[in-house]
C-alpha positions in Angstrom: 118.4 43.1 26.2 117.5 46.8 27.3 120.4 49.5 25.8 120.5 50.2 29.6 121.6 47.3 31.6 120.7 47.2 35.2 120.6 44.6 37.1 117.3 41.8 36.5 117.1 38.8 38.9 117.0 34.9 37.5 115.0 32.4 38.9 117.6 30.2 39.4 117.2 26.9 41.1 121.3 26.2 41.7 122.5 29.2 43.3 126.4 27.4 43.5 126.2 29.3 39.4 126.2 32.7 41.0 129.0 31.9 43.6 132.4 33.7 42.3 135.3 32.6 43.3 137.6 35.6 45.2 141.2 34.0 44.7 144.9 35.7 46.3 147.7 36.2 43.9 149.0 33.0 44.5 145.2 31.5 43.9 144.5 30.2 46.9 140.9 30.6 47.2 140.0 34.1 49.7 136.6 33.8 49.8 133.4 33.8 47.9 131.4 36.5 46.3 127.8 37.2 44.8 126.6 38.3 41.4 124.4 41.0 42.0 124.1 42.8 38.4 125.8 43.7 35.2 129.3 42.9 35.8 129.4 43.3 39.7 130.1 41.0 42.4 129.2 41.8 45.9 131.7 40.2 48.6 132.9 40.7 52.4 135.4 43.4 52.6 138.0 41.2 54.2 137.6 38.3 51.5 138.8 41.1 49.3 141.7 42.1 51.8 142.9 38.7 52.1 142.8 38.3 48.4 145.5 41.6 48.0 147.2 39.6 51.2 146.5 42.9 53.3 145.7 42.4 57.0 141.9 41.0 57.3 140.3 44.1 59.1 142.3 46.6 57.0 140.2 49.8 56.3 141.8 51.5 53.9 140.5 51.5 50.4 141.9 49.4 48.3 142.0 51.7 45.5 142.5 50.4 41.8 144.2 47.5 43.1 143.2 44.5 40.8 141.3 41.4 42.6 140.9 38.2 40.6 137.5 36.8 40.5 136.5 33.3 38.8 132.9 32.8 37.7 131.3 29.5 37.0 129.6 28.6 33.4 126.6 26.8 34.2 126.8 23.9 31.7 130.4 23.6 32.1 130.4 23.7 36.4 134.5 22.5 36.3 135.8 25.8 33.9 135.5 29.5 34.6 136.3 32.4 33.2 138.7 34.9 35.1 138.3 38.5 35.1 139.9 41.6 36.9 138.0 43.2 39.0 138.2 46.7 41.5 136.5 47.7 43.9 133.8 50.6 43.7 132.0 50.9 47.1 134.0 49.8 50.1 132.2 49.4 53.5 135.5 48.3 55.6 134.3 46.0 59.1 133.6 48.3 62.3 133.0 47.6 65.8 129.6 48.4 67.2 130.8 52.3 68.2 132.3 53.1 64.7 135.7 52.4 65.3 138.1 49.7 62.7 137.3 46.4 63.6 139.9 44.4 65.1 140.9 40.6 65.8 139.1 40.6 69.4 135.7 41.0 67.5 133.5 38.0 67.4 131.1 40.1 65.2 131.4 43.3 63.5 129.3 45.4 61.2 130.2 46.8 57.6 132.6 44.4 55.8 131.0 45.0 52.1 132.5 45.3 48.7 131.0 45.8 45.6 133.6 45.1 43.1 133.1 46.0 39.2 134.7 44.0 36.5 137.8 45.8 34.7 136.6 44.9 31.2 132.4 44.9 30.6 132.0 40.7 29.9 128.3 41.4 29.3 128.1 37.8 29.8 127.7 37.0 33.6 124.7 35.3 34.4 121.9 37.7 35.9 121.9 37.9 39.5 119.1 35.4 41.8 116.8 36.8 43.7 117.3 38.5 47.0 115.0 38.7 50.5 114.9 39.1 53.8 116.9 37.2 56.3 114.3 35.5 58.9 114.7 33.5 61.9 114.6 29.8 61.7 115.1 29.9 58.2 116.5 26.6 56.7 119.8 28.0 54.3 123.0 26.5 51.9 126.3 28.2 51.6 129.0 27.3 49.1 132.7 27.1 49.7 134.1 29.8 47.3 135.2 27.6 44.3 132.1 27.0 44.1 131.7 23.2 43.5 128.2 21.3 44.4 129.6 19.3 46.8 131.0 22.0 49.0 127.3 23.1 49.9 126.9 23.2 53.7 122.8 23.2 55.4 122.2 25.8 57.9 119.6 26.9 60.2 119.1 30.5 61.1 119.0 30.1 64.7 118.9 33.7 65.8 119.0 37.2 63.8 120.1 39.5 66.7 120.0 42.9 65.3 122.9 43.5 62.1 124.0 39.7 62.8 122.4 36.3 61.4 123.8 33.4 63.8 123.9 29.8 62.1 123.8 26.0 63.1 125.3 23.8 60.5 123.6 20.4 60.5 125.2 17.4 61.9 126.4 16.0 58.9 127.7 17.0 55.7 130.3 19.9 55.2 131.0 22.6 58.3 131.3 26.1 56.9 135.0 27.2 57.6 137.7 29.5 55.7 136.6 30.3 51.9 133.2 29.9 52.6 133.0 34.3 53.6 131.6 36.5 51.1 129.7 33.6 49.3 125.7 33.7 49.3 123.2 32.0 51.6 120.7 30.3 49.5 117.4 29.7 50.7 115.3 27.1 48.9 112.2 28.1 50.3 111.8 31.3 48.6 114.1 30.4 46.0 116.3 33.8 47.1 119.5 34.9 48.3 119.0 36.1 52.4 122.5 37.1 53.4 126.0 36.5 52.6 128.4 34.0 55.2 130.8 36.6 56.9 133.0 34.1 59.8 132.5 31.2 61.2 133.4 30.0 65.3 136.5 27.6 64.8 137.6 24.7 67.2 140.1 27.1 69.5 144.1 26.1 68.6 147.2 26.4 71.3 148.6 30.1 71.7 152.4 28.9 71.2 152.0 26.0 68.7 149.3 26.8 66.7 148.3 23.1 66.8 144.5 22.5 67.4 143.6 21.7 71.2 141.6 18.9 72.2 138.2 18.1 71.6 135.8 19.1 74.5 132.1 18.6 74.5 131.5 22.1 75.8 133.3 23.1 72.4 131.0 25.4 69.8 130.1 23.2 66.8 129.3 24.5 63.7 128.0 27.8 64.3 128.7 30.7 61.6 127.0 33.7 61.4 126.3 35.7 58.6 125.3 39.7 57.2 121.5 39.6 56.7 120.5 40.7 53.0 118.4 43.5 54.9 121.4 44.9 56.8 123.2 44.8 53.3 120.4 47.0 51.6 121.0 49.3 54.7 124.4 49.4 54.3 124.4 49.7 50.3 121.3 52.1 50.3 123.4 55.1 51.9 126.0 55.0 49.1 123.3 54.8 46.6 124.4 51.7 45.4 121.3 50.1 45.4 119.6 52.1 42.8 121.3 50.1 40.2 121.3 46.9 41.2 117.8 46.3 42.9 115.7 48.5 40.0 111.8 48.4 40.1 110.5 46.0 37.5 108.6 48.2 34.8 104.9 47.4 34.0 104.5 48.6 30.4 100.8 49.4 31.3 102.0 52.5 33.5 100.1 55.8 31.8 103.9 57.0 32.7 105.2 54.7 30.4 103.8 56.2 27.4 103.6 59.8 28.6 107.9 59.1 28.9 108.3 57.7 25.6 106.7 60.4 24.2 108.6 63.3 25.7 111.8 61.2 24.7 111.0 61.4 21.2 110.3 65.3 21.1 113.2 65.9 23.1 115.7 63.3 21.6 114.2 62.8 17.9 117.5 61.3 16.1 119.8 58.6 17.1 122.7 60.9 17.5 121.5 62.5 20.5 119.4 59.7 21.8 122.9 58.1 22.0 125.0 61.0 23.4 122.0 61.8 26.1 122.0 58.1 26.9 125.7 57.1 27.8 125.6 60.4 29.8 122.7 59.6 31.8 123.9 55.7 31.9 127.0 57.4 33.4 125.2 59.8 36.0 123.3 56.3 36.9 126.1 54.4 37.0 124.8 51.8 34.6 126.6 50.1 31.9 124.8 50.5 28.2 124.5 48.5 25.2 126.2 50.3 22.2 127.7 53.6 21.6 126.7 53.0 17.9 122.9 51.9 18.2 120.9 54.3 19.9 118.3 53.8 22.6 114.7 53.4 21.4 112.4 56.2 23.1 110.7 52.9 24.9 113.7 51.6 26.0 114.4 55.0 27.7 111.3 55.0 29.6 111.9 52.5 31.4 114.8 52.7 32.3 113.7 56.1 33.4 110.9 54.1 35.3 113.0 51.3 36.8 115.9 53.4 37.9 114.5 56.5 40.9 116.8 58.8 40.2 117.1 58.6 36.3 114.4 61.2 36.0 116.4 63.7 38.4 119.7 62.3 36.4 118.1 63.3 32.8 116.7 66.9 34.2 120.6 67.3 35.3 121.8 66.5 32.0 119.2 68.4 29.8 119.5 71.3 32.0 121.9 73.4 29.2 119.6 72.5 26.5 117.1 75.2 24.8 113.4 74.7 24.8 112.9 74.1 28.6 113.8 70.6 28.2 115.0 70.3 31.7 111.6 71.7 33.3 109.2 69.3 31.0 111.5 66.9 32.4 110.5 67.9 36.0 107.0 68.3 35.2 106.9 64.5 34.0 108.8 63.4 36.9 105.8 64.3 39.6 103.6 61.6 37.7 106.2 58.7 38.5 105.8 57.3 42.3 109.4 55.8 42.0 111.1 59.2 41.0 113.9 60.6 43.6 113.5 64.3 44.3 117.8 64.2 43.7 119.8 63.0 41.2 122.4 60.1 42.2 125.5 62.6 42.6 123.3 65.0 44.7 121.9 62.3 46.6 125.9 60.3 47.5 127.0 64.1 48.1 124.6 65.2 50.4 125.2 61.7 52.4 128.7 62.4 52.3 128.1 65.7 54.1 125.8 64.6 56.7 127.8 61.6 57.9 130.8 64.2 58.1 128.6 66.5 60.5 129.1 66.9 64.2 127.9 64.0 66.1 125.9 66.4 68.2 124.3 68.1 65.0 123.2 64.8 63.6 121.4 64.2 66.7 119.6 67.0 66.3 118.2 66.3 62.9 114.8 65.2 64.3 114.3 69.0 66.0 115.3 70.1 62.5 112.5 68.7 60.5 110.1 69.7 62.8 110.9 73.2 63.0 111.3 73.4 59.2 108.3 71.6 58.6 106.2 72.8 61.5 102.9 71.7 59.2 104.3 68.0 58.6 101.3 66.1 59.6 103.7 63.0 60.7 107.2 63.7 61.6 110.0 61.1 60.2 111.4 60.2 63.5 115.2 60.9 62.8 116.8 57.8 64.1 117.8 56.4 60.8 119.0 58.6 58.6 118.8 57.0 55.5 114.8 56.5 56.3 114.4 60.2 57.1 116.0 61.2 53.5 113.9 58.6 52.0 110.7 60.4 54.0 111.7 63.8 53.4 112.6 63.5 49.6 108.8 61.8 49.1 107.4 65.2 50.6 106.4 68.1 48.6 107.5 71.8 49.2 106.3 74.2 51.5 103.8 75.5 49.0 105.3 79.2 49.5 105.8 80.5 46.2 104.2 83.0 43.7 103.8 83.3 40.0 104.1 79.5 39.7 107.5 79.2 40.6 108.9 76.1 41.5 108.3 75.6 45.5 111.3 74.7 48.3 111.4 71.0 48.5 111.0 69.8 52.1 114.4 68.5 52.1 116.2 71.7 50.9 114.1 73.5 53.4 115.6 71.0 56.2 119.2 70.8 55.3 118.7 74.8 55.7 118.5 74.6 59.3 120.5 71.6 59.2 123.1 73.6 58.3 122.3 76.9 60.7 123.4 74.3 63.6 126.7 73.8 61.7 129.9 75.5 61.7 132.4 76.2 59.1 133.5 74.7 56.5 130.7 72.6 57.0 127.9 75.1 56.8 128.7 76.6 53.6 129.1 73.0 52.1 125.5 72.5 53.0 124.5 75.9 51.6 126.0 75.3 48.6 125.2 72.3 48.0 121.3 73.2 48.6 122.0 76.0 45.6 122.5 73.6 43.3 119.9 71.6 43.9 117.8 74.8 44.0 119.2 75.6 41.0 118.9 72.1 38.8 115.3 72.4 40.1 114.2 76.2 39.2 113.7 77.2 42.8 114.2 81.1 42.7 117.0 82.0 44.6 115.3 84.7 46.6 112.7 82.0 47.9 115.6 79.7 49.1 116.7 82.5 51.1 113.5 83.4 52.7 114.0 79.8 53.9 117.8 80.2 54.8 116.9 83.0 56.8 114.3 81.6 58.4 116.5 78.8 59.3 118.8 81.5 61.0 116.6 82.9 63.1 115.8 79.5 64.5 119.0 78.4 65.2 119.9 81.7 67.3 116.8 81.2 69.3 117.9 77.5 70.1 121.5 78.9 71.0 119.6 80.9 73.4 118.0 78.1 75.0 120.9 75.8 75.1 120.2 72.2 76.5 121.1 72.0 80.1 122.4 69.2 81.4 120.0 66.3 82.9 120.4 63.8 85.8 117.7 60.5 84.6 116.8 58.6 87.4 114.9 55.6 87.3 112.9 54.6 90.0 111.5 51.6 91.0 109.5 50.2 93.9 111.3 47.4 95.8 110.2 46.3 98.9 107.8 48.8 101.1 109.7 51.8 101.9 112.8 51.0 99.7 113.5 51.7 95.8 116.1 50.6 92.9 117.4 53.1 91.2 119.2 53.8 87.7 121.1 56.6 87.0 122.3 58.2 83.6 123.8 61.6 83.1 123.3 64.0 79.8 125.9 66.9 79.2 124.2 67.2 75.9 125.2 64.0 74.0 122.7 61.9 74.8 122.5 59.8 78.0 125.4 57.8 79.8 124.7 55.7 82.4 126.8 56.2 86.1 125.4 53.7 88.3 126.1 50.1 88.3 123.8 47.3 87.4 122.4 46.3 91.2 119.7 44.7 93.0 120.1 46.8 95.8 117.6 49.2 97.2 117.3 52.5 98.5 115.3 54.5 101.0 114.6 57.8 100.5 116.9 59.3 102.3 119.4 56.9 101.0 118.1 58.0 97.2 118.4 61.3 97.7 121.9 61.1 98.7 123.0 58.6 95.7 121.1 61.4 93.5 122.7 64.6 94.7 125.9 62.7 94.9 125.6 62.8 90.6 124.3 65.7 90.5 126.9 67.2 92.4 129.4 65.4 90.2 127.9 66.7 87.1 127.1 70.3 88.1 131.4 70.5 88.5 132.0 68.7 85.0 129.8 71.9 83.6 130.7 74.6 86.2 132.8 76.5 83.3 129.7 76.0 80.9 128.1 79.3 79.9 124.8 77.7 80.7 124.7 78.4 84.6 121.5 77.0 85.7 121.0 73.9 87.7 120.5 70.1 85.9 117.1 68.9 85.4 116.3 66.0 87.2 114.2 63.8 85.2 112.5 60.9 87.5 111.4 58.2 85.0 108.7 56.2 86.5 105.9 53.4 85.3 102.0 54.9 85.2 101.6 53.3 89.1 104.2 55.9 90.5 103.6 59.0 88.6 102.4 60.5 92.4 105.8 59.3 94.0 107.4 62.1 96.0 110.6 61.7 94.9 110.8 66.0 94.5 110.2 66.0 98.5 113.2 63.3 99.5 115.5 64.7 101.9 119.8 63.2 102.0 119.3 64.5 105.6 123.5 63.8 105.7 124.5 63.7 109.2 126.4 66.6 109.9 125.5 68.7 106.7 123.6 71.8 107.3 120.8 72.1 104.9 118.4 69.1 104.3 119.1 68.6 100.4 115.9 67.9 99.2 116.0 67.2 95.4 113.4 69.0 93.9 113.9 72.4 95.7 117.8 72.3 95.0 116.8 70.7 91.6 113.9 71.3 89.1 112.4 67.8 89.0 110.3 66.4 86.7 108.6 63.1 85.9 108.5 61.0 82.9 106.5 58.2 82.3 107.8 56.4 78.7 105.6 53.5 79.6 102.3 55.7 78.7 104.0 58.0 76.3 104.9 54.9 74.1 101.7 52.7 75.5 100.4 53.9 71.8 102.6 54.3 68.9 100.0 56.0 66.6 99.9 59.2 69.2 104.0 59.7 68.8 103.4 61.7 66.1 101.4 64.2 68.0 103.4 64.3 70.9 106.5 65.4 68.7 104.5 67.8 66.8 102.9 69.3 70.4 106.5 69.6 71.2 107.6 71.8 68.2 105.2 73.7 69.2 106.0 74.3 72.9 106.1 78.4 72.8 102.9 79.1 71.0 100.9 76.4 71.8 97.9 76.7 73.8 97.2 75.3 77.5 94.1 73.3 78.4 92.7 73.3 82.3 91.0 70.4 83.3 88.8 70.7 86.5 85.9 69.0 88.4 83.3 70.4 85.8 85.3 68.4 82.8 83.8 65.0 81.8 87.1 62.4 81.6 84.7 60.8 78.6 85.3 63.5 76.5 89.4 64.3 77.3 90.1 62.0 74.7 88.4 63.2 71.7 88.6 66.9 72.8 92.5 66.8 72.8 92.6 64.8 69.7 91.0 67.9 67.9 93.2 70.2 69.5 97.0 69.4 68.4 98.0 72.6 68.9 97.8 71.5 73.1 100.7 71.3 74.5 100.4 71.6 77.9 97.1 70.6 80.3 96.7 71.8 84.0 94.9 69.5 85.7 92.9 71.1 88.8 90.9 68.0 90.1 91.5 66.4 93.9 93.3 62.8 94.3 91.4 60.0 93.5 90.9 57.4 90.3 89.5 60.6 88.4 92.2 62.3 88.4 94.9 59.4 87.7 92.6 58.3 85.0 92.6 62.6 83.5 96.8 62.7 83.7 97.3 59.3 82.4 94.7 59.9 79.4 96.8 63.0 78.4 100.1 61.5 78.6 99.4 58.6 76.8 97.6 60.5 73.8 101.2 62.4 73.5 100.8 65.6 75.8 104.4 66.3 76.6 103.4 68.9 80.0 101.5 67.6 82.3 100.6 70.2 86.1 98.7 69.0 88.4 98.8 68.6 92.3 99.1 65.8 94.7 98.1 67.6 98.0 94.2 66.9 98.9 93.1 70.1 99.1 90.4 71.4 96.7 90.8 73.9 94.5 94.9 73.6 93.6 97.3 76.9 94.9 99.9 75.3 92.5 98.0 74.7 89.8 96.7 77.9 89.5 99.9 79.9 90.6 101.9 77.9 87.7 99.2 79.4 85.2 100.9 82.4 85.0 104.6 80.9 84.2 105.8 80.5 80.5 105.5 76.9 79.4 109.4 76.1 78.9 110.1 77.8 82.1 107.6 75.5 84.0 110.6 73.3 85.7 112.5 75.7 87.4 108.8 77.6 87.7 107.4 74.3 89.7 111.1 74.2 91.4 110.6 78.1 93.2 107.2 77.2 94.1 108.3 73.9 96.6 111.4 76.4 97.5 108.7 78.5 98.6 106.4 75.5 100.2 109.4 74.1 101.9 109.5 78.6 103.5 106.4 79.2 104.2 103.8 76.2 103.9 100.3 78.2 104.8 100.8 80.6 101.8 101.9 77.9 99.3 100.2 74.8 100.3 100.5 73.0 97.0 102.3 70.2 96.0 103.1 70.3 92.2 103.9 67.3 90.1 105.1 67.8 86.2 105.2 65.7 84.1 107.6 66.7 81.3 108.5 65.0 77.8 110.7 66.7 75.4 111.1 65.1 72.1 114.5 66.5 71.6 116.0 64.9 74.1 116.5 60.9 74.3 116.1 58.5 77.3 117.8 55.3 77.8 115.5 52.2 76.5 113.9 50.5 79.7 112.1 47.5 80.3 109.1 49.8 81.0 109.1 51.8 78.0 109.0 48.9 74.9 105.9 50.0 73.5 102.2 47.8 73.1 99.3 48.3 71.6 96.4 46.9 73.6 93.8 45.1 71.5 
């Protein structure tokens, strides 16, 4: 046995051994749980609030409130030994929007507790394997005393998202209460896949309580359960997983040895290789063997292997010691593949501080990274945000630094700007925490603040350009002459969508009206905004309609005395997600064209271009962002505008009139690429005035990576063979 015990896996054949029993004061059985390493369980959060007889969905932490667990001897299956337990991490259930659970839920995500036993047994049996929960997968679950007999088969009929649903064969037991919390076993690959969280019960009368008749349209014997990936998701952000799934160690890594040997120079006697331990075991959150017998300098290699924030977790410790121990430490640490950039508290800290942001700053963290990290060959895409710190932490820094100081990490960089969008307290929590970090790591102050200034001036230039608000619109052909239409508005916090699910169709008059009808209702919902310019109207369409006039529809409301057509009230522009996303590999490059929207460069296509080489020209030229596309109607010129928005160009000019040479294109040259949608909108102002001196008829298409549209059936992406 290591002196640092995380958490190994046994290859165990009856997984019933690993089932611990959650009991209630009175020991009636709450619920199951899971060995998962050295003296921990893993259970459902409302097994554990049923055991302290507190209401099921309660969120509140239970604090240092004991819960009784039984675990099962394995050659003795009828005795068990009963320990105290608390609890350590508590993920209480939530509805699908964040808010507490409640009874009307039929599912529910969260409901996790990690519970650590009171006194250190040291003599639980180690934890089976664990994998990924998979559809039609063929499962057992154990009622939570754990006997053999209790085992019920499943199927895994559908994983829909966060939620395993199961079918419980014909025969044998039906899972029911007791059964939450405990594992589902799957034979196959001889590995834990989820834990049971409710089962569907036969319904009972509202005043008696009293079963109700059997009906063969009654549910039978469905459960459903948390997948073991949506545990690690859920785990991963409180850093809980770094000690109970750890790396297994191959003693043939050249780190090993290099490890071993810096231990012993900078640990030689037992004393300290015992004091350094139980404080790094501590930062870790790992029990160790003996505060009497030290750690061999093997044994703290690999933990420092198996465990991806040990190394950050030593450099913390060592930091006060003489002899630069701290910064050989570091040095070491960019050998290991595993190693974190931060140390477990930094890393459940900086967590903390995100999830406590502004919802509207959080959605900005994709902008962030790319304008800190404007070099970043492939942008993390933001949307989960442990998987972005994950990304980020693996990067290097920014390679701006002299004399051989240590450079800004890519994540410190980004939490600078992060934090230039925040306000107080909030802001200064950031920056402070990024100082120590900073600090722990020898980055020179002075270079952090380059950075932090930096960050500043960003962040007053995107206060400048505040997001207007945009009216979606997506429009599809019905019959000839007549279009379905979906509707979303976006004050800023991502799209909501204001028109009903229908089947109904529009003309274009009839379109234009329903459109200026929200348009109208959002421009008053803003009119005391500081931001005074009109909405953008963003028309989504499939590749077939990118030419649809929608910017030339007319309400033409009887009575009213202008004509209301939408793209000269309105800068409209069109979006076409189905190309943007036809290829996932060119995402990358439209987001980093897009960061790059005020400096980058314009490309003109005309009749002299060859289409053949479009696609290899712009794939050199990533610093594109826009292309103008002056070539008549016709397959050409579909073939030119599709090409570029499918290989990620987020603006798009060109002109659907048949004349030759384009007015529009050529008169848009001259305007400023951000300012190209209300540019386009003065110039069919002008068109709709006086038609002989502007007889163009610009389309744009327009695709900003900082702004979110709803998903649509059009825009899943493919990748043609």
């Amino acid at each position: 046995m290591s002196w640092f015990l995380l958490a190994g896996t046994a290859a165990d054949d009856n997984p019933a051994h690993h089932v611990v029993t959650v009991r209630r004061r009175d020991h009636i059985i709450a619920g199951a749980g899971l060995i998962v390493g050295a003296d921990t369980v893993l259970t459902c959060a409302h097994v554990v609030n049923d055991a302290l007889n507190r209401p099921l969905f309660d969120s509140r932490h239970p604090g240092r409130e004991p819960v009784r667990l039984a675990v099962h001897e394995k050659l003795r299956p009828l005795q068990h030994d009963v320990y105290d337990a608390y609890v350590e991490h508590w993920i209480p259930p939530r509805s699908a929007n964040g808010d507490d659970a409640g009874k009307g839920d039929v599912t529910w995500l969260g409901d996790l507790a990690v519970l650590r036993l009171r006194e250190p047994s040291g003599e639980l049996p180690a934890p089976p394997r664990r994998t990924a929960m998979s559809q039609e997968q063929q499962v057992q679950a154990w009622h939570g005393s754990g006997h053999d007999a209790t085992f019920a088969d499943l199927t895994v009929t559908l994983l829909a998202g966060p939620v395993g649903y199961l079918d419980g064969a014909p025969t044998g037991m039906a899972v029911g209460p007791g059964y939450s919390g405990g594992p589902l076993w799957s034979p196959h690959h001889r590995a834990v896949v989820g834990l049971v969280a409710a089962a569907f019960l036969p319904g009972r009368d509202g005043d008696s309580g009293a079963p109700l008749p059997y009906s063969p349209q009654d549910m039978t014997r469905r459960s459903w359960a948390i997948p073991w990936q949506r545990v690690e998701s859920e785990l991963r952000a409180l850093g809980a997983l770094d000690a109970l799934s750890p790396e297994p160690v191959d003693p043939e890594d050249p780190a090993f040895g290099v490890l071993a040997d810096l231990v012993a120079d900078l640990l030689p006697s037992g004393n300290t290789r015992v004091e350094f331990g139980r404080r790094l075991a501590r930062a870790c959150d790992v029990r160790y063997g003996s505060d009497v017998t030290p750690p061999t300098s093997e044994e703290f290699a690999s933990f420092l292997l198996a465990h991806p924030r040990a190394l950050a977790a030593l450099a913390a410790v060592l930091r006060r010691e003489p002899g630069g121990a701290s910064r050989r430490v570091l040095a070491v640490a960019g050998l290991v593949r595993s190693a974190k950039l931060l140390s477990p508290q930094e890393y459940v800290e900086l967590r903390e501080r995100l999830r406590l942001l502004d919802p509207a700053v959080l959605r900005r963290l994709a902008e962030a990274v790319r304008a800190a990290l404007p070099h970043l060959a492939v942008f993390p895409d933001g949307e989960d945000l442990d998987a972005l710190l994950d990304q980020l932490e693996a990067h290097p820094g920014d390679g701006r630094s002299a004399g051989g100081e240590a450079r800004v990490p890519a994540l410190l960089r980004v939490m600078e700007y992060v934090a230039a969008l925040c306000v107080e307290p909030q802001q200064s929590e950031l920056r402070l925490w990024a100082n120590g970090v900073a600090s722990r790591l020898g980055v020179a102050q002075a270079a952090l603040d380059e950075r932090r200034w930096d960050a500043k001036v960003w962040a007053r230039s995107v206060r400048d350009r505040s997001a207007r608000g945009r009216v979606l619109v997506e429009v599809t052909r019905a019959e000839r002459g007549r279009h379905r239409l979906g509707i979303w508005c976006d004050e800023g916090a991502g799209p909501r969508r204001v028109s009903a699910e229908s089947v109904g169709s529009y003309s274009a008059p009839e379109a234009a009206r329903e459109v200026l009808r929200v348009v109208t209702s959002l421009t008053s919902l803003t009119s005391d905004a500081k931001d005074a310019r009109p909405p953008l109207v963003e028309v989504l369409v499939d590749r077939k309609s990118l030419d649809l006039p929608v910017d030339e529809w007319k309400a033409r409301v009887p009575g009213e005395l202008v004509p209301g057509v939408l793209g000269v009230e309105f800068p409209l522009v069109v979006h076409c997600p189905e190309l943007l996303r036809r290829h996932g590999r060119f995402l990358p490059h439209w987001r980093r064209r897009w960061s790059r929207l005020d400096s980058g460069r314009t490309f003109l296509v005309d009749e002299s271009t060859d289409p053949d080489s479009l696609y290899p020209t712009l794939l050199n030229q990533l610093d594109t962002v826009r292309v103008s596309v002056d070539v008549p109607p016709g397959p050409p010129r579909d073939r030119i505008v599709q090409t570029c928005l499918v290989l990620g160009i987020p603006v798009v000019v060109w002109d659907r009139s048949p004349e030759g040479r384009s007015h529009a294109v050529k008169h848009m040259a001259d305007v400023a690429t951000r300012e190209l949608p209300d540019g386009v909108r003065s110039y069919r102002a002008d068109a709709l005035a006086n038609r002989p001196e502007f007889p163009g008829r610009p389309v744009l298409a327009w695709a900003d990576a900082d702004r979110t549209v709803p998903r649509l059936q059009l825009t899943e992406p493919q990748e043609s063979a």
